[in-house]
Steps between C-alpha positions, in 0.01 A plus 500: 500500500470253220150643408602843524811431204326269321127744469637838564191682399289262723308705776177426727282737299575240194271252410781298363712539838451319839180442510500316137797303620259348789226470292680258210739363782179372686349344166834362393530280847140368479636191386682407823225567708227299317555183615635329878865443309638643236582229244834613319658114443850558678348717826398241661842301525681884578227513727563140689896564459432814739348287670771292567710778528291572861591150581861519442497806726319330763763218511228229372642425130866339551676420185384823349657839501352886425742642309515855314645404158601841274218446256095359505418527837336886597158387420551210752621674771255711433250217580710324782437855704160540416436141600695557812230795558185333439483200325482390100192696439611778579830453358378392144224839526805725561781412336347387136302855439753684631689336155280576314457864568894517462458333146230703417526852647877435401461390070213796490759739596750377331278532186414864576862606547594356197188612275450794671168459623278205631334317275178396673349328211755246541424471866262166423812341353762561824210364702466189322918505491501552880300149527669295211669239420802584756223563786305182445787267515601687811881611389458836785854500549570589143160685505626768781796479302346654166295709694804693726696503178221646289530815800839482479460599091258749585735725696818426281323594190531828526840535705575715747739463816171456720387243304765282389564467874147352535548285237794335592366409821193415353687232290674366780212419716302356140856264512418363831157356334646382155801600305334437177263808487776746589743322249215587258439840627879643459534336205207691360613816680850460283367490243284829525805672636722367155163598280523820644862550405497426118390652215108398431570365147700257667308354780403193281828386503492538907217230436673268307802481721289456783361203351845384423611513825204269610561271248827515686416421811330228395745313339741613844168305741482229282893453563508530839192354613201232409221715292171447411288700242131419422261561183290722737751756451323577159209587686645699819696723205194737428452528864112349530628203690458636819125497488488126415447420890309181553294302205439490105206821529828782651598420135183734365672734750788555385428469120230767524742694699732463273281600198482826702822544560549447107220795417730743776828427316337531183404845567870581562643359202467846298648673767879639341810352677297217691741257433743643622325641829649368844165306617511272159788421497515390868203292419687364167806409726282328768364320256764380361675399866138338598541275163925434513532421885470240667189397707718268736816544643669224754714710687763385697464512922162398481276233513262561249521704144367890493184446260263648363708825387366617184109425643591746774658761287207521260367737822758780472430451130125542529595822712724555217286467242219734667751779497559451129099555475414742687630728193178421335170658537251226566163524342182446711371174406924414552471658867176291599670220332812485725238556814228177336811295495654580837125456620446150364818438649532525782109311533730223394732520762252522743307197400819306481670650842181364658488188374877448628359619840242245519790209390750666819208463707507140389850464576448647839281236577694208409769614681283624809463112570920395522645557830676820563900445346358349230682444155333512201560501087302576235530474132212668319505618136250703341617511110257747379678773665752683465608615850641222760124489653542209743849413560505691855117365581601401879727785594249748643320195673794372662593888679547405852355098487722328214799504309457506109814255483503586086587884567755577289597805606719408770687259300578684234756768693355760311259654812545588820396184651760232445503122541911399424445166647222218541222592755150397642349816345569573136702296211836628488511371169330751225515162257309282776234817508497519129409137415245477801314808257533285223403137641869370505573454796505172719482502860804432681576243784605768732277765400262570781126443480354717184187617412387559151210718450302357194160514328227260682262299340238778623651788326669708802823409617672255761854441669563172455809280659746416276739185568893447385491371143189665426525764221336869557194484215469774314152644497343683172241730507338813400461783810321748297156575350527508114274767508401793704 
């Protein structure tokens, strides 16, 4: 259905219809298959909080509860039935490129409804998108989010009774994985509906007051809650940020990216009445919000502060800004450009993925010597990058023989595995969790035996007992090649 109102024209005799769709949708999910794991930082704690999801089910994890909270859970109960059905493997190979075929399949669309056609020379650039910034640090809550919302757009662009129906439920069911996308998403769709309304010479000032109304908000968030902006926000306003996924050499990427992104925009700058055209100013706007807002919001009946916000919305914006240029006509040397730099990479990202699968297979053998029930901490850092690489390194290793006592999902109220009250299995505490990551944290009388997993003197990686007193060390290193 969704197919069929998004690509009306679409038919099997086209070479651009189903069979295409196969074709590109089998290329796009070659990174998820290329390794054992898929290494996407926060998977593998969803995946061990499914995990423990099983285990509350089964009557095995008292002093936790599995609760279905209104917000930031679908793509974990997505998991906790597909690990029900056959184990994390299989759960982690389903559920992750299912997202991002939603993402994908779902901004392409929404970028052909609202250019008019699909813009396949921009195709390199969703791809790269699709395994970002948001992908690598393993946000797929928010990620199924964008992606539902982005279908949700698709069929209310164009608005008929039909489709607006779809929409709406569309949005609903993108609310159940994060609220932020589909805040984002009807916030952009009012604003096409108002631009629609007024007279064109006067859509700039539907611009400014847009951007007042941020700076409004602001000033409302910073007066009702505890904020937190960053200098990165400089960066993640011309929407490159997102392909800054691990070390110092993504930076090439997304400059040389960007310096083709510059040679597409200059091409429309003659182009009469650009400025006031609906895709630049939704870019200017989400600029502007991406820049304003805060990155870090403490809100209140939770545990822990929402984070991260603008360095997840810079992947609507990259969406966003891909719609804005697929007005231009790309040259040739431009087209084999975007496809060079998608090429080199996405080498990078499989170098790197494997390296991180050859440290979890470490970790799995440290932990492979504790007895079964097991707790264990870890506090690894890896500074040169700028995902969390290692914070989660024994979660997949502990599915089903320890407990990664650290996990701060449970503690933080904010999933749908909840620890309200001190237990043998998880820190209830999302402080206690936090300064265990960052080598603050003393062991308590009471606390049960831990296990930290830590560097050895041979290079690999141990679980080592750790006695009351003793302070979790914090362990610095570098995961990934420099170089390919």
């Amino acid at each position: 259905m969704l197919l069929g109102l998004v690509f009306p024209d679409m038919n099997a005799r086209s070479l651009r219809g189903p069979l295409l769709i196969v074709l590109v949708s089998v290329a796009l999910l070659l990174p998820c298959f290329w390794h054992s794991r898929i290494q996407a930082g926060d998977l593998s704690s969803h995946l061990y909080n499914a995990w423990l999801g099983t285990e509350i089910l089964a009557g095995r994890a008292a002093g936790l509860d599995l609760v279905t909270p209104s917000t930031n859970f679908l793509f974990d109960r997505m998991l906790l039935w597909l690990m029900q059905s056959g184990g994390p493997a299989l759960a982690e190979h389903i559920a992750v490129p299912l997202a991002v075929l939603v993402l994908f399949w779902g901004g392409l669309m929404w970028i052909r409804v609202a250019a008019g056609f699909v813009p396949w020379a921009l195709v390199p650039c969703l791809a790269m998108l699709a395994y970002g910034w948001v992908f690598h640090n393993g946000f797929f809550n928010f990620y199924l989010a964008t992606g539902l919302t982005f279908w949700a757009l698709s069929l209310a662009w164009k608005p008929t009774p039909l489709r607006l129906g779809g929409a709406l439920l569309l949005f609903g069911v993108a609310y159940l994985a994060h609220a932020l996308p589909v805040l984002w998403g009807c916030a952009a769709l009012l604003y096409v509906l108002v631009w629609r309304r007024i007279p064109e010479d006067r859509s700039i000032w539907l611009a400014v007051s847009s951007c007042g109304a941020i700076g409004a908000l602001r000033l409302v968030l910073d007066a009702k809650y505890k904020t937190l902006s960053t200098s990165h926000q400089l960066l993640e306003m011309v929407g490159i940020d997102q392909f800054w996924v691990f070390g110092p050499k993504y930076i090439g990427i997304s400059l040389a990216l960007a310096f083709i992104w510059a040679f597409l925009l200059l091409s429309l700058s003659h182009e009469k009445g650009l400025i006031r055209s609906l895709p630049l100013q939704l870019c200017a706007v989400m600029s502007f919000a991406v820049l304003i807002l805060p990155t870090r919001v403490e809100l209140s009946g939770y545990r822990m502060a929402l984070s991260f916000i603008t360095e997840r919305m810079t992947l609507p914006f990259g969406f966003l800004v891909c719609l804005l240029l697929s007005r231009a006509r790309p040259m040739a040397w431009q087209r084999w450009a975007l496809v060079i730099i998608a090429g080199v990479y996405f080498s990078f990202l499989y170098v790197d993925t494997r390296a991180l699968n050859h440290w979890e297979d470490k970790a799995a053998a440290a932990v492979e010597q504790l007895p079964r029930g097991a707790r264990v901490v870890s506090a690894m850092q890896d500074w040169s990058s700028r995902t969390m690489l290692w914070q989660f390194p024994a979660e997949r290793a502990c599915i089903g023989r320890c407990f990664s006592y650290q996990n701060y999902e449970a503690g933080s109220l904010a999933f749908q595995v909840v620890a309200r009250h001190r237990n043998p299995y998880v820190m209830h505490s999302s402080n206690d969790a936090a300064h265990v990551r960052t080598g603050e944290y003393v062991v308590k009388p009471d606390d049960l035996q831990l296990h930290q997993l830590t560097l050895c003197s041979d290079g690999g990686l141990c679980a080592l007992p750790l006695k009351p007193g003793q302070t979790v060390k914090v362990d610095e290193l570098s995961m990934l090649p420099a170089l390919f």
